[in-house]
N, C-alpha and C positions, 0 to 999 in steps of 0.2 A: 398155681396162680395164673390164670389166665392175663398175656399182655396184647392190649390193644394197641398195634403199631402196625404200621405197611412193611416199614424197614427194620431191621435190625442191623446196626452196623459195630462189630468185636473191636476192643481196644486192648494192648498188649504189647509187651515187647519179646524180643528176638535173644538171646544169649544172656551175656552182663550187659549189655548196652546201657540201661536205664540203673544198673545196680549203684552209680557211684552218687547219682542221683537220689537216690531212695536212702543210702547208709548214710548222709548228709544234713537228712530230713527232722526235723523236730523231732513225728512220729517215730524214727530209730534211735532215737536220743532219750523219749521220756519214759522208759522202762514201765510204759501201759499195756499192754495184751495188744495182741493182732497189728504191730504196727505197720504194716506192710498191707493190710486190709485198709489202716483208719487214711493211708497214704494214697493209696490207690483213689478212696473213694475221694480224697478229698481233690487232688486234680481230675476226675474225672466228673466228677459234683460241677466243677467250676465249668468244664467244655461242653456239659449238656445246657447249663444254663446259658451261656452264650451263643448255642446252637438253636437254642430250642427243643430240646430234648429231652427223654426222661433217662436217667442213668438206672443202669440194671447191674446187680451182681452177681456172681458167680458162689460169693460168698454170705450171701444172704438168707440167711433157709435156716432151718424149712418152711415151706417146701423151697427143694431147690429146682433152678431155673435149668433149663437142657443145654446149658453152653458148648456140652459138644457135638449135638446135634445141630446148632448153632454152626459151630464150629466146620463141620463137616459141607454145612451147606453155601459156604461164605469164601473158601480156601482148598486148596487139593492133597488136605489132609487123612487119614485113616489110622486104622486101629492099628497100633501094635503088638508084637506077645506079650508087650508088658502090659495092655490094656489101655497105655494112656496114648496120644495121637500123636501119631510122625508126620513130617513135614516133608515135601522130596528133597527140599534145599536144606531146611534148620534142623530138619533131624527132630528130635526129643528137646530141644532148647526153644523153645516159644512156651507165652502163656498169656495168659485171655485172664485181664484185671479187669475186665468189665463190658458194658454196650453200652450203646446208646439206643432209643428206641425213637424212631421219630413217626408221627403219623402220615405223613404222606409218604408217598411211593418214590424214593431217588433211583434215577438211574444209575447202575452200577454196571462196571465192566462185567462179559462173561466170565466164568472158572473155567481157566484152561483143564484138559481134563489129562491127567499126570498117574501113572503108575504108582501103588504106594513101594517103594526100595525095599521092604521087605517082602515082595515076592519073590524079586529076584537073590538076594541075601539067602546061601544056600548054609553057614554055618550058626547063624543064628547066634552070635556070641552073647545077647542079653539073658538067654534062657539057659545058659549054663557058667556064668561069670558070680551070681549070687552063691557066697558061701554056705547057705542054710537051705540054695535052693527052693526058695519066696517063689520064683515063677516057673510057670510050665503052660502049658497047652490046655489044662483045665485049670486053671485061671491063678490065682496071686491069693498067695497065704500071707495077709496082712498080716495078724496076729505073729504069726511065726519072725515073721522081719522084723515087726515092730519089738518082740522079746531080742532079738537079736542084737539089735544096735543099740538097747539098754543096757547091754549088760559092755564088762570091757573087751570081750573077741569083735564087739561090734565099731570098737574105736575108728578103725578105718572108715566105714562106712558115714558115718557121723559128722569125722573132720571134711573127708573128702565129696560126700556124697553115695546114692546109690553106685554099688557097682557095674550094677546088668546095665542101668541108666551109661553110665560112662564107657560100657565095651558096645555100643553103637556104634558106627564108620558111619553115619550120616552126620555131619553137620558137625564134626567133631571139633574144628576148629571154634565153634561158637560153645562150647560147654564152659557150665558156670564156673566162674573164677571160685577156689575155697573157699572165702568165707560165705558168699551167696550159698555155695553149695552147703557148708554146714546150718546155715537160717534156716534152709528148708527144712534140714532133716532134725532141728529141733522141733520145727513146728510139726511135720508130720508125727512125733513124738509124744507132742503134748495135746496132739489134737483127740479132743471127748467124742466124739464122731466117728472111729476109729476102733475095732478090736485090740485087744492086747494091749500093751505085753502087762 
């Protein structure tokens, strides 16, 4: 889907910052689908309209939108072995609920231009922390994780979180508080979009 905009500009939060905020919300109260989607969209609906903007999702698709390519171009973010982007400061705890899209051209500060920390990360603890061994160097066996944390050996996982996700030293101090961390991995769970299990 082609978007006509000068700017793109990513909205998201950092850690649990925003979590006690969102678990408070109607949408996590009225036992609908996606409620962390219908939440998202609905204060971010509100600040394009006040801006003038069109809001974009990340979760809207197909087709989907290239938010990390977005992403990459916006912040001094890169790929990790887990496939999803690291931060030099938040580590694996940031996430991109949406944009805004505006047509004119704002000036924005440059991107400092930042090392990604796993280059120099010479043990690699996310790529050998997963029990089922989900990741490697040629790339993440969805299917394989996702059977995993179905079943009860996956309990850990589930309540707590990815593991390989949580054996990162970057940004440690910002990883999701439990039950944040278990929302997700329901959701990565039930998501149809998804191999396995």
């Amino acid at each position: 889907m082609p978007i006509a905009a000068a700017t793109i500009a990513l909205v998201g939060w950092v850690g649990s910052e925003f979590w006690s905020t969102f678990a408070t919300s109607p949408e996590a109260a009225d036992g609908e689908p996606n409620p962390l989607d219908r939440w998202s969209r609905r204060g971010i609906d509100a600040i394009a309209s006040d801006l003038g903007a069109t809001a974009l999702y990340p979760f809207s698709g197909p087709p989907w939108l290239p938010f990390q390519r977005w992403a990459r171009r916006a912040e001094p973010v890169a790929v990790s072995p887990l496939g999803i982007l690291i931060h030099p400061d938040f580590g694996l705890w940031h996430s991109y609920r949406g944009a805004l899209a505006f047509g004119e051209r704002l000036e924005l500060p440059a991107i400092p231009a930042r090392a990604s920390p796993c280059t120099t990360c010479a043990e690699k603890p996310c790529l050998t922390t997963c029990p089922v061994s989900a990741f490697s160097f040629a790339g993440y066996d969805v299917a394989g994780c996702r059977s995993h944390i179905a079943t009860p050996a996956g309990s850990g996982c589930m309540s707590g979180g990815c593991l390989a996700r949580a054996a990162c030293p970057v940004g440690a101090r910002l990883r999701y508080a439990p039950a944040q961390a278990a929302f997700h991995m329901r959701a990565f769970l039930r998501s149809p979009h998804l191999p396995g299990p």
